[in-house]
C-alpha positions as CSV (number, residue, x, y, z in Angstrom):
1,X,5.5,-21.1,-14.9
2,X,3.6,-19.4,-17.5
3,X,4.9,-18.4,-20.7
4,X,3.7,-16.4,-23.6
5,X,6.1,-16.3,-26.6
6,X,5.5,-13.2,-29.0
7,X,7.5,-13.9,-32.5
8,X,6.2,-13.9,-35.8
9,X,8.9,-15.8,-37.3
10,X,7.2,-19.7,-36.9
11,X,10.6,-21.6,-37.0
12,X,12.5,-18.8,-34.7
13,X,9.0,-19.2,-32.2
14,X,9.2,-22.9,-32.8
15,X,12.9,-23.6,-31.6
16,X,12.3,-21.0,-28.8
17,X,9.2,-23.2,-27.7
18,X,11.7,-26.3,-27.9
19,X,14.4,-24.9,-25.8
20,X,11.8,-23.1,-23.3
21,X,10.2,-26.8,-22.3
22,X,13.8,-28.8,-22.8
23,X,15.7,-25.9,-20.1
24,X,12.6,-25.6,-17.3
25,X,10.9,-28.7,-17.9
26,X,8.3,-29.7,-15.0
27,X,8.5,-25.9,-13.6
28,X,6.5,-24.9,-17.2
29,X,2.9,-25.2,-16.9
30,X,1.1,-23.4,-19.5
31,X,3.2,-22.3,-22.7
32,X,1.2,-19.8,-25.3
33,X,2.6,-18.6,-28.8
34,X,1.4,-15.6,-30.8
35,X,2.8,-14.2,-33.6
36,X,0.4,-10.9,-33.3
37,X,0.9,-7.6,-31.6
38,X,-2.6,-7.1,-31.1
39,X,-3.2,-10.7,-30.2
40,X,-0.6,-10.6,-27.7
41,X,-1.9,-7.8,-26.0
42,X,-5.3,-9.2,-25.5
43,X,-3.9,-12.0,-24.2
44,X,-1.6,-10.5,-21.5
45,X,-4.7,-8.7,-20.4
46,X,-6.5,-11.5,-19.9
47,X,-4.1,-14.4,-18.5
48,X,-2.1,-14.6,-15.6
49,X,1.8,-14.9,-16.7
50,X,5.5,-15.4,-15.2
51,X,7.2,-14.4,-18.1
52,X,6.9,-12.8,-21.8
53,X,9.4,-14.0,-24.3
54,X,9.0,-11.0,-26.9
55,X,10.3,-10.3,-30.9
56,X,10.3,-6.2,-31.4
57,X,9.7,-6.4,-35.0
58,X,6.0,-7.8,-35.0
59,X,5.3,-8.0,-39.0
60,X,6.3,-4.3,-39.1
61,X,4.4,-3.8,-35.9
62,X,6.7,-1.9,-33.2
63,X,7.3,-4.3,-30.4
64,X,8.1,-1.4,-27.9
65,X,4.1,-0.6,-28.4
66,X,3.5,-4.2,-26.5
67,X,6.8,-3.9,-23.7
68,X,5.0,-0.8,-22.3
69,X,2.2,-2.9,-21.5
70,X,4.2,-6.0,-20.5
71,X,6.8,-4.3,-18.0
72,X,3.8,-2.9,-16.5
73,X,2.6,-6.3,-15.3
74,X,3.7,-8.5,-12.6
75,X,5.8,-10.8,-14.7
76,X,9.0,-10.0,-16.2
77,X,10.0,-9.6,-20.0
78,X,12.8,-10.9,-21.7
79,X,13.6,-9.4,-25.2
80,X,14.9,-11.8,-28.1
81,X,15.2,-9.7,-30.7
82,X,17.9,-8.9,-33.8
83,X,18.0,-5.3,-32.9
84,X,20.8,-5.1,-30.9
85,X,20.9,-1.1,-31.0
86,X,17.5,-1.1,-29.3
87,X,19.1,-3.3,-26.2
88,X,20.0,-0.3,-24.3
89,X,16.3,1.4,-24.3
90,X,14.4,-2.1,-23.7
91,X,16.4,-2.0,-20.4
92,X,15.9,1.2,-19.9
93,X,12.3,0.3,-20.1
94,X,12.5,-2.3,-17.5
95,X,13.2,-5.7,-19.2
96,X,14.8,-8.9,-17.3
97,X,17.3,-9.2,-20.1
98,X,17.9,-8.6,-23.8
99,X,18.6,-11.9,-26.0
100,X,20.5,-11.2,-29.5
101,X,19.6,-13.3,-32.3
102,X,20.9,-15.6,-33.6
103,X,21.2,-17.0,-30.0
104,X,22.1,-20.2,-28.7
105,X,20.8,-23.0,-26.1
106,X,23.3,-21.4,-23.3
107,X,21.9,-18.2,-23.9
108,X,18.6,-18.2,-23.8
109,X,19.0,-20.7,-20.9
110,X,21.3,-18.0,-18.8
111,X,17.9,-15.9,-19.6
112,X,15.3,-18.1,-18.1
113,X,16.8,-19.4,-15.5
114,X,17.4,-15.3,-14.1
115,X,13.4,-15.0,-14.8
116,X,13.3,-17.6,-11.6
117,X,15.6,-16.7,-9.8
118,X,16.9,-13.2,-7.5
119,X,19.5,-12.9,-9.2
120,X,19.8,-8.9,-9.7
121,X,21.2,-6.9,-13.0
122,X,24.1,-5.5,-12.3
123,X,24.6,-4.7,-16.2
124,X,22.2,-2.0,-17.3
125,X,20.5,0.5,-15.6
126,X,16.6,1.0,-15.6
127,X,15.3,4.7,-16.4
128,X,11.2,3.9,-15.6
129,X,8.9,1.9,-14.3
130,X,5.9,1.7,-16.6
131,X,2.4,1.5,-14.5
132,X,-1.2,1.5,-15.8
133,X,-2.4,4.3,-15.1
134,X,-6.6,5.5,-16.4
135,X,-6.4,2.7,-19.0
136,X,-2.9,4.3,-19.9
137,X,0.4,3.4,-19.7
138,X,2.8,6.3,-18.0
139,X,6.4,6.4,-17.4
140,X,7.9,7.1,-14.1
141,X,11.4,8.3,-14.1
142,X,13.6,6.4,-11.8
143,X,14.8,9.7,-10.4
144,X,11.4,10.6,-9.9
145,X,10.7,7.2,-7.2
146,X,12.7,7.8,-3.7
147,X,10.8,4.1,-2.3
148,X,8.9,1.9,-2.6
149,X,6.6,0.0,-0.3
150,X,5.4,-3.6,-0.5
151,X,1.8,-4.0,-0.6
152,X,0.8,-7.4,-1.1
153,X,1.6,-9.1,-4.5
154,X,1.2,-5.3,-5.9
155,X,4.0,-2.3,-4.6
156,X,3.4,1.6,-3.6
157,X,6.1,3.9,-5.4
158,X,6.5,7.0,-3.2
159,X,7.4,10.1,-5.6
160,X,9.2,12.8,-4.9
161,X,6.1,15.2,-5.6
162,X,4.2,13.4,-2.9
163,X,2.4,11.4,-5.0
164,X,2.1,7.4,-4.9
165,X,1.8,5.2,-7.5
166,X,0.9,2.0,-7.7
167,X,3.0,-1.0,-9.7
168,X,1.9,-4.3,-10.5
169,X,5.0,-6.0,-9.9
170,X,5.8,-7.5,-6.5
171,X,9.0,-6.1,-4.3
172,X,11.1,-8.7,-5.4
173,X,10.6,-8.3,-9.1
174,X,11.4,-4.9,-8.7
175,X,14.8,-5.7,-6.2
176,X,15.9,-7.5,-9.1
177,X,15.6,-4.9,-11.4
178,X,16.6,-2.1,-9.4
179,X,19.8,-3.2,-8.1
180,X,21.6,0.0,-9.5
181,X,19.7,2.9,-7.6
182,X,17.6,1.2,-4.5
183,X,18.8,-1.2,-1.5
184,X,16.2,-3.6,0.5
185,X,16.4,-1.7,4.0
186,X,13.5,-4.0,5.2
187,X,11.3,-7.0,4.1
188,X,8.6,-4.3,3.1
189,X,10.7,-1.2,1.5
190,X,13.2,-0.6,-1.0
191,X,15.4,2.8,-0.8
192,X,16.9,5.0,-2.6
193,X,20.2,4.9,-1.4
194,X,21.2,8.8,-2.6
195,X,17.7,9.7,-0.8
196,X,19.2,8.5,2.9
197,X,20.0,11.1,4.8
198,X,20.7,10.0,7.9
199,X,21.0,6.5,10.2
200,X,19.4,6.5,13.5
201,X,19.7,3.6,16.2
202,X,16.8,3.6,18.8
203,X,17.0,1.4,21.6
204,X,16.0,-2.4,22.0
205,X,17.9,-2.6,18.5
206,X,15.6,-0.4,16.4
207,X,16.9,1.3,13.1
208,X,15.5,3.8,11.0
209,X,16.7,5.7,7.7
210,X,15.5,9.1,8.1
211,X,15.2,10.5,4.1
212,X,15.9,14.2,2.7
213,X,12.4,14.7,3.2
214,X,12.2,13.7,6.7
215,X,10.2,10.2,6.0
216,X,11.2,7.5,8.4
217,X,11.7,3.9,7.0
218,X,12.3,1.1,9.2
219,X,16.1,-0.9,8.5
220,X,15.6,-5.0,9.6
221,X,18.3,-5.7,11.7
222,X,19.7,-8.5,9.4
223,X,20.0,-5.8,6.9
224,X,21.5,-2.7,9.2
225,X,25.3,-3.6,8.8
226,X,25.2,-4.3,4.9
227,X,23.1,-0.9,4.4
228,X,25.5,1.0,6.7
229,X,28.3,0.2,4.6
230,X,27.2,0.9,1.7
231,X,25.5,4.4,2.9
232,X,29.1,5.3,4.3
């Protein structure tokens, strides 16, 4: 993995460091501190990374101004900040998890390990997925996204204006995230559940979830009974 810790505090990024090599150990390959918001930023521009480690309070520098940018990339971000009343809207924003300072070994561990595995959050829900959009970074609302397509390392959010969008992070970074609203129907989609409107079963073992606005989206057969159930 590839790490970039952003803290200002040196001890707090120091112990953070010591923990982050001693809990993933040969699976760490590259680990980068900055204590900068505009450092930071240049640097997640210009590196490939598995996983930001970010303070919010940047030497009086809003951190939210940097986890725009970050949950728009392909890596996840995991908060570890003091500001426990700013938990809520760093999930809402699309972070992995939210670490409260002071924190311990167990915690941060329970944090990191999630950052490599599927393991989905089932404890907050996600309002937007932030993409780069014109050299900008734009919100889209949750409620605004009725699937999402897999395209390679990158996805395809399908809007319900018609438009299509295009997200940096791969499908299962975004199953993990999105565990509230959307079900995987198929190795290449993820669905808005409320969006389904109907089941169909075509012969030779062929299933399809017809959507409110008509779209067809193939259901893998492993997946049929689970999504059934749940859509009943």
């Amino acid at each position: 993995m590839h790490i970039l810790i952003v803290e200002d505090e040196s001890r707090i990024a120091k112990r953070i460091e010591r923990m982050t090599r001693d809990i993933l150990g040969d699976t760490l390959h590259s680990l980068k501190y900055i204590n900068t918001l505009h450092e930071a930023l240049l640097f997640i521009e210009n590196n490939p990374l598995d996983l930001v480690l970010l303070d919010l309070n940047l030497n009086g520098d809003n951190g939210f101004d940097l986890l725009a940018t970050a949950v728009s990339k392909s890596f996840h971000t995991i908060v570890i900040s003091a500001y426990k009343d700013q938990a809520i809207t760093a999930f809402e924003y699309g972070v992995l998890d939210f670490v409260s300072k002071p924190f311990n070994r167990e915690r941060l561990e329970q944090a990191l390990l999630r950052s490599i595995s599927n393991e989905k959050i089932e404890t907050h829900e996600i309002k937007f997925l932030a993409i780069k959009k014109r050299q900008r970074i734009q919100l889209i609302p949750i409620e605004d996204i009725l699937y999402i397509k897999g395209a390679g390392t990158y996805t395809e959010l399908f809007l319900r204006n018609g438009n299509k969008e295009l997200h940096d992070k791969s499908l299962e970074k975004l199953a993990q995230l999105l565990s509230h609203t959307f079900e995987r129907f198929h190795k290449s989609y993820l669905v808005k559940m409320s969006e389904v409107q109907e089941i169909i079963v075509q012969s030779g073992s062929k299933y399809l979830a017809e959507l409110k606005n008509g779209k067809r989206i193939p259901i893998g057969r492993t997946r049929y009974k689970d999504i059934r159930a749940k859509w009943v």
